[in-house]
PyMOL Python script that loads the backbone (N, CA, C, O; Angstrom):
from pymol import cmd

cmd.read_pdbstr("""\
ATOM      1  N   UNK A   1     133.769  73.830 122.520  1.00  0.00           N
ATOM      2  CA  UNK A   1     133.680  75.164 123.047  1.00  0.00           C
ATOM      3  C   UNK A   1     134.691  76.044 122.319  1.00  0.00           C
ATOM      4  O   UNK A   1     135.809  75.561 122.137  1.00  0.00           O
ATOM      5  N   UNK A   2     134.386  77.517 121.795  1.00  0.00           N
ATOM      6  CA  UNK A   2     135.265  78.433 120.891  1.00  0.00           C
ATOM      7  C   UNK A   2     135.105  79.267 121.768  1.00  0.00           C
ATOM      8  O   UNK A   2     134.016  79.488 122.297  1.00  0.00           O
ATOM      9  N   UNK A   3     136.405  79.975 122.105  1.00  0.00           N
ATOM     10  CA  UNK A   3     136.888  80.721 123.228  1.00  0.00           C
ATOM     11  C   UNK A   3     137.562  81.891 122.259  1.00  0.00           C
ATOM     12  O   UNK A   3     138.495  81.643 121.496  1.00  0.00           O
ATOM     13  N   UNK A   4     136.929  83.252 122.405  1.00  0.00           N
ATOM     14  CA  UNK A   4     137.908  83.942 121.415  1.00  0.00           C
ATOM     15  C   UNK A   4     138.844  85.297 122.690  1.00  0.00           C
ATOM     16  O   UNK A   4     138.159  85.813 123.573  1.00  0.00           O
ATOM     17  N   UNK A   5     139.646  85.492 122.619  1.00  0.00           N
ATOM     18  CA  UNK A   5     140.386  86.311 123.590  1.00  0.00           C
ATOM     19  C   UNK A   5     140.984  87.389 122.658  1.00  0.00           C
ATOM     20  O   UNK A   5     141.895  87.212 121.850  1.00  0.00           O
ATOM     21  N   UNK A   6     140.264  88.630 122.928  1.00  0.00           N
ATOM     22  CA  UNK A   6     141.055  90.012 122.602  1.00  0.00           C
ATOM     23  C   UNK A   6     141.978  91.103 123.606  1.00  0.00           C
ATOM     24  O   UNK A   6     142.437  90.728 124.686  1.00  0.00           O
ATOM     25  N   UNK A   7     142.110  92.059 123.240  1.00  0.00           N
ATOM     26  CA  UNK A   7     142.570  93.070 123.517  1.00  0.00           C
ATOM     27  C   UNK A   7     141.784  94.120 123.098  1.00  0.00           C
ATOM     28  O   UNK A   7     140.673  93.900 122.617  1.00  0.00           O
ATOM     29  N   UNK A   8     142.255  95.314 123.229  1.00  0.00           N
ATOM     30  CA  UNK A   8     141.716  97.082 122.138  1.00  0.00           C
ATOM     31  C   UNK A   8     141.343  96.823 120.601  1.00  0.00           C
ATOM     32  O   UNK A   8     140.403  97.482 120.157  1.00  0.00           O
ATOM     33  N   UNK A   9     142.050  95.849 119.679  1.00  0.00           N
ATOM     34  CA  UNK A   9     142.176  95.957 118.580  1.00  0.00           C
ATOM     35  C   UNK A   9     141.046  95.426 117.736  1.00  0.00           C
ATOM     36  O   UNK A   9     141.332  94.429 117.073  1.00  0.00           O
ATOM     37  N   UNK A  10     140.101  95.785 117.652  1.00  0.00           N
ATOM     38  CA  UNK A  10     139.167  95.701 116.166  1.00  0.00           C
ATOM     39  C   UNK A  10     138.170  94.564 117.013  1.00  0.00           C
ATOM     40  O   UNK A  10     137.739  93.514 116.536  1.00  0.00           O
ATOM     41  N   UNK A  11     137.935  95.088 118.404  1.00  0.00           N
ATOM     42  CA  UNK A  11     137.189  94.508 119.308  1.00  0.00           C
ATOM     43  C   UNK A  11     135.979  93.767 118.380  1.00  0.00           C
ATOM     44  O   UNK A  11     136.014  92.571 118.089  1.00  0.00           O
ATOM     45  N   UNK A  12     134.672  94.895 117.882  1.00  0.00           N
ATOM     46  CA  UNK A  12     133.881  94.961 117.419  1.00  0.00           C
ATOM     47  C   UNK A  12     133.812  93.581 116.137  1.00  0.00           C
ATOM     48  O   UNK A  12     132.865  92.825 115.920  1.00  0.00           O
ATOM     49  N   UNK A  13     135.222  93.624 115.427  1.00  0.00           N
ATOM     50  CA  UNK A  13     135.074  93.082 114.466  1.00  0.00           C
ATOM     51  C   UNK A  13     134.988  91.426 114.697  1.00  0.00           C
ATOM     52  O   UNK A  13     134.407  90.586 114.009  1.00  0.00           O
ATOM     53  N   UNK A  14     135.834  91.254 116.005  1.00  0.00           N
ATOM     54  CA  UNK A  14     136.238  90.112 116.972  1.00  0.00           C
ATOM     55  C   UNK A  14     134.603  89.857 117.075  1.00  0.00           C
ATOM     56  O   UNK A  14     133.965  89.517 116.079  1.00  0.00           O
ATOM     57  N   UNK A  15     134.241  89.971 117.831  1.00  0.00           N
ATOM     58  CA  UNK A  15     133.154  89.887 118.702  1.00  0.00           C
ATOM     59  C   UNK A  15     131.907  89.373 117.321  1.00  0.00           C
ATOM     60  O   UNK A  15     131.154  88.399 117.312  1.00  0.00           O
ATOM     61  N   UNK A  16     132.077  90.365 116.365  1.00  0.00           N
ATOM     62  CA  UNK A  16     130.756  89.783 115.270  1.00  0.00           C
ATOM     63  C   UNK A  16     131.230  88.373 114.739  1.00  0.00           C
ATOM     64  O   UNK A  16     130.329  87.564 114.517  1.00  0.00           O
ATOM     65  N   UNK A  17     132.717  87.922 114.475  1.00  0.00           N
ATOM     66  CA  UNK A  17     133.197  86.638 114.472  1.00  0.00           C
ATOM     67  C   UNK A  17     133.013  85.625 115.468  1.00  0.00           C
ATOM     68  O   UNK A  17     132.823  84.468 115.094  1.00  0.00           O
ATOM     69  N   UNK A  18     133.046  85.916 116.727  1.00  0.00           N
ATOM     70  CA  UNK A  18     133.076  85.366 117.431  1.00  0.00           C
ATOM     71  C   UNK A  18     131.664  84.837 117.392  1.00  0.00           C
ATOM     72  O   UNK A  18     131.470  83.656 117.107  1.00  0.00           O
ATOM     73  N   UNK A  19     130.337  85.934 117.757  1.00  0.00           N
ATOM     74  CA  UNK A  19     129.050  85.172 117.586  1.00  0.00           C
ATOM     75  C   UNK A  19     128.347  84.741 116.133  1.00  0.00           C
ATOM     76  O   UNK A  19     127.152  84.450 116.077  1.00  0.00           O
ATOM     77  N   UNK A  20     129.181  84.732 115.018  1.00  0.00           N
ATOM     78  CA  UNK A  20     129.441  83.990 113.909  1.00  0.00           C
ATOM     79  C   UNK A  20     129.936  82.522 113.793  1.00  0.00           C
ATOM     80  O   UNK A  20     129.618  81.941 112.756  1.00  0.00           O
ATOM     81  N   UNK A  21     130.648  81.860 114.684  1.00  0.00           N
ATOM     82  CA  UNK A  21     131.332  81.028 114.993  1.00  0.00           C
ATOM     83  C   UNK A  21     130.592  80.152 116.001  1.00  0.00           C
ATOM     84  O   UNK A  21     130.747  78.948 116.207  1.00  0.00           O
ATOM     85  N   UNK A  22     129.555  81.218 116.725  1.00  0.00           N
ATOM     86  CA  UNK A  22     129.209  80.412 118.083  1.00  0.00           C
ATOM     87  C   UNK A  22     129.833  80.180 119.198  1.00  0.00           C
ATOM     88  O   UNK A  22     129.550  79.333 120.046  1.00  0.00           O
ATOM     89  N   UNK A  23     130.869  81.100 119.197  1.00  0.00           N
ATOM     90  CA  UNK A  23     131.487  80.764 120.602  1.00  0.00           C
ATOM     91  C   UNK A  23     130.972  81.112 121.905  1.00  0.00           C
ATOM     92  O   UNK A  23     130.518  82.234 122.131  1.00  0.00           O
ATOM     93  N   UNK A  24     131.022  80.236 122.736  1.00  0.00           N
ATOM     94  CA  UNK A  24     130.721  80.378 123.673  1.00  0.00           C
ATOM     95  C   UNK A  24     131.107  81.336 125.003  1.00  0.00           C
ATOM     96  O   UNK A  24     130.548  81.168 126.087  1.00  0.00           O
ATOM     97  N   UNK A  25     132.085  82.312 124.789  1.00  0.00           N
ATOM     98  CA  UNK A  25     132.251  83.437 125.426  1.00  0.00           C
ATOM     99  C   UNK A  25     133.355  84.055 124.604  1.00  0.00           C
ATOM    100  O   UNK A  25     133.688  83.534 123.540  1.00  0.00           O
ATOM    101  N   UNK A  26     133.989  85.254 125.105  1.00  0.00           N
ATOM    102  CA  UNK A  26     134.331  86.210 124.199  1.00  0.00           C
ATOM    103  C   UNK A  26     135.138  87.136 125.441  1.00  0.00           C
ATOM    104  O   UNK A  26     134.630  88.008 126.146  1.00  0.00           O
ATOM    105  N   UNK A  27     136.585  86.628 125.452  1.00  0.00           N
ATOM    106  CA  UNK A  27     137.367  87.398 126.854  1.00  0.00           C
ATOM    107  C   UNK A  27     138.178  89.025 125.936  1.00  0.00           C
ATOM    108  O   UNK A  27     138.437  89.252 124.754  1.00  0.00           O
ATOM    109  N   UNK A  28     138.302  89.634 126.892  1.00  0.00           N
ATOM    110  CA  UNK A  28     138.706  90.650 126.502  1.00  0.00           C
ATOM    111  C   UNK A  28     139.237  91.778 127.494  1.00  0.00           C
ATOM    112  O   UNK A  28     138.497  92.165 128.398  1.00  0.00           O
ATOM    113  N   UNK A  29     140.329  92.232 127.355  1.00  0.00           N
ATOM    114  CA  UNK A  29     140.801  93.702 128.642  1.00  0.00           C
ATOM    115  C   UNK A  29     140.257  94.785 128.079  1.00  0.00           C
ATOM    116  O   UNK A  29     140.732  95.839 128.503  1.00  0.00           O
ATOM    117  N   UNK A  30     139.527  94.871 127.369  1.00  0.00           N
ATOM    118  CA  UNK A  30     138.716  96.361 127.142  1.00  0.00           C
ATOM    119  C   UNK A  30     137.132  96.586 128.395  1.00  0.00           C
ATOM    120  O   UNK A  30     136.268  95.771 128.719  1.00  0.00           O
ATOM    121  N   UNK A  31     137.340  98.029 128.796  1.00  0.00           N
ATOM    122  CA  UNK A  31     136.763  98.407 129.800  1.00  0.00           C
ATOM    123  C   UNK A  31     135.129  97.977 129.740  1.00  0.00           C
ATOM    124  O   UNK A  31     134.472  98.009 128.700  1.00  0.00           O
ATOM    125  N   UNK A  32     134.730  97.667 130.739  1.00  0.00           N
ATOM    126  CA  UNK A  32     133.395  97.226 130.813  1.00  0.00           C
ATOM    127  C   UNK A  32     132.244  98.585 130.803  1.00  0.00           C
ATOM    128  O   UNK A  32     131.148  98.585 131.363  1.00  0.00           O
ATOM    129  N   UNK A  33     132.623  99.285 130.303  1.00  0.00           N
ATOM    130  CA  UNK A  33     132.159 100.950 130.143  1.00  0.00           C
ATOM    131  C   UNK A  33     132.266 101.544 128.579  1.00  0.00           C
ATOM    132  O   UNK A  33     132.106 102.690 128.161  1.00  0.00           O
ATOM    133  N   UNK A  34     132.639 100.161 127.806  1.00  0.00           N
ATOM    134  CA  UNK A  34     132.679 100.172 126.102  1.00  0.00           C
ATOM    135  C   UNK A  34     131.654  99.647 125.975  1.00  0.00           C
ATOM    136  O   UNK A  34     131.156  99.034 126.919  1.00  0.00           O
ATOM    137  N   UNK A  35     131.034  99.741 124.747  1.00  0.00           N
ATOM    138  CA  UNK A  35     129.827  99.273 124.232  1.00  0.00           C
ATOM    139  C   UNK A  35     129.755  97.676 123.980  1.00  0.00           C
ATOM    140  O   UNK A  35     128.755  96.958 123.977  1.00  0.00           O
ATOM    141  N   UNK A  36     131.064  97.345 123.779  1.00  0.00           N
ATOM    142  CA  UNK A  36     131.693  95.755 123.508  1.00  0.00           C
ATOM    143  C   UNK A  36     130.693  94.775 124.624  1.00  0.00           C
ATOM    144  O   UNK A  36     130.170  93.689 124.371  1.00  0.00           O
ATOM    145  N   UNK A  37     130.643  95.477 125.772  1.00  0.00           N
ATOM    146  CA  UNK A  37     129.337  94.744 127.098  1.00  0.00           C
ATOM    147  C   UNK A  37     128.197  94.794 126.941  1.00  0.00           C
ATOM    148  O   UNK A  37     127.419  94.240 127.718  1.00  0.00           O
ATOM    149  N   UNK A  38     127.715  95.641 125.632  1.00  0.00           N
ATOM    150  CA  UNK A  38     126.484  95.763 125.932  1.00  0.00           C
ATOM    151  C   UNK A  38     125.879  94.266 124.968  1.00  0.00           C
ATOM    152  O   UNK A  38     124.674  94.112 124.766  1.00  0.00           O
ATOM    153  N   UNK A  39     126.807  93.389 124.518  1.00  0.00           N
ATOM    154  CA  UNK A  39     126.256  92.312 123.763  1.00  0.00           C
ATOM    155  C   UNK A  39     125.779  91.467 124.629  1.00  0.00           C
ATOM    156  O   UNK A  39     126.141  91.208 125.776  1.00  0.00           O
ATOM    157  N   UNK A  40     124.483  90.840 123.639  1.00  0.00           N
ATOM    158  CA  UNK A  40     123.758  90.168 124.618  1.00  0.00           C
ATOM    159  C   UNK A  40     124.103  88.330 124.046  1.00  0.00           C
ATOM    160  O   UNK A  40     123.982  87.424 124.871  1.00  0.00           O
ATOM    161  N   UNK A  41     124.371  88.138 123.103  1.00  0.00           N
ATOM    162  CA  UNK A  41     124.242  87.208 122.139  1.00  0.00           C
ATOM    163  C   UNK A  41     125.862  86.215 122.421  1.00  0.00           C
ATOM    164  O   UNK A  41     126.131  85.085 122.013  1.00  0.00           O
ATOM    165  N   UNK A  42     126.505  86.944 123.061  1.00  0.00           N
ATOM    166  CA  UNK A  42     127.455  86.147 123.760  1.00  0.00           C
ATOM    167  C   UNK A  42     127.928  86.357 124.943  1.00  0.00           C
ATOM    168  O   UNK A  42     127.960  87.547 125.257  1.00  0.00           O
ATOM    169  N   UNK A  43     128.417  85.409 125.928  1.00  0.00           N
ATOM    170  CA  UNK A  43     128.949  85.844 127.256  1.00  0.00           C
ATOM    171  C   UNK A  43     130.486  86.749 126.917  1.00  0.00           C
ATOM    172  O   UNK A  43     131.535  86.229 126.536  1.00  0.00           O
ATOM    173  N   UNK A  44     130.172  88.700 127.266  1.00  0.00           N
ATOM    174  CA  UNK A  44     131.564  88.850 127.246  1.00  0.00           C
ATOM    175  C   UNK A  44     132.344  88.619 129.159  1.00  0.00           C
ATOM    176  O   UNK A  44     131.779  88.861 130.226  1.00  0.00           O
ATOM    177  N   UNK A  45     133.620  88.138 128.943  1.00  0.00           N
ATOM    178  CA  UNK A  45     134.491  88.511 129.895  1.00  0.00           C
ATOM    179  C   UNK A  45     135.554  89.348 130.296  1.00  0.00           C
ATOM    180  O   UNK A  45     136.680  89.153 129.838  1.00  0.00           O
ATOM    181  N   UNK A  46     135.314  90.313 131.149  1.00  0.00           N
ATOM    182  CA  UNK A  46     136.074  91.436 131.258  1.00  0.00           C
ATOM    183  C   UNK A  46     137.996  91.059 131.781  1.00  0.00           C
ATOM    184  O   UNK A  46     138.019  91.667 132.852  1.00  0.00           O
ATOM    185  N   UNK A  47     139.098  90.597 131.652  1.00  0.00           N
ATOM    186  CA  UNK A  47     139.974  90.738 132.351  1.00  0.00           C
ATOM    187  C   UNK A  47     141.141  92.067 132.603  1.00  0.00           C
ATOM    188  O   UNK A  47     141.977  92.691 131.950  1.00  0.00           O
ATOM    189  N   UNK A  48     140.626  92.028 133.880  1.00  0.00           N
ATOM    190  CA  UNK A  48     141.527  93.658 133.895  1.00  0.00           C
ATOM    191  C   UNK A  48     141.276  93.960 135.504  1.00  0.00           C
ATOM    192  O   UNK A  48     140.492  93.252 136.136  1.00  0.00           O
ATOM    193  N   UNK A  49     141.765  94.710 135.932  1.00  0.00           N
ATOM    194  CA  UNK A  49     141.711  95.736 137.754  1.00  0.00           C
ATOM    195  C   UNK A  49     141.010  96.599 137.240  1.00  0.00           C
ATOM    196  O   UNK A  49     140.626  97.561 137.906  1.00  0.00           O
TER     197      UNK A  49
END
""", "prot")
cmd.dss("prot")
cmd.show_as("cartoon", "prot")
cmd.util.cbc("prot")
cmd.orient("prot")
């Protein structure tokens, strides 16, 4: 299992690596109201209030 965990920074670029890699989810504190959620091709996880 490849677990990739971001922040704000170069989300987008994260995320095309990440389902490059195959990982199986993709955590991140960027708002669930960014486009970063609208991927379908990996599970994202939101952490944040």
């Amino acid at each position: 299992m490849t677990i990739i965990i971001t922040t704000y920074l170069d989300s987008g670029v994260l995320i095309a690596a990440a389902i490059s890699v195959n990982a199986d989810e993709f955590i991140t504190t960027e708002k669930t109201t960014k486009p970063l959620h609208r991927v379908t091709e990996i599970n994202v996880i939101f952490l944040g209030s």
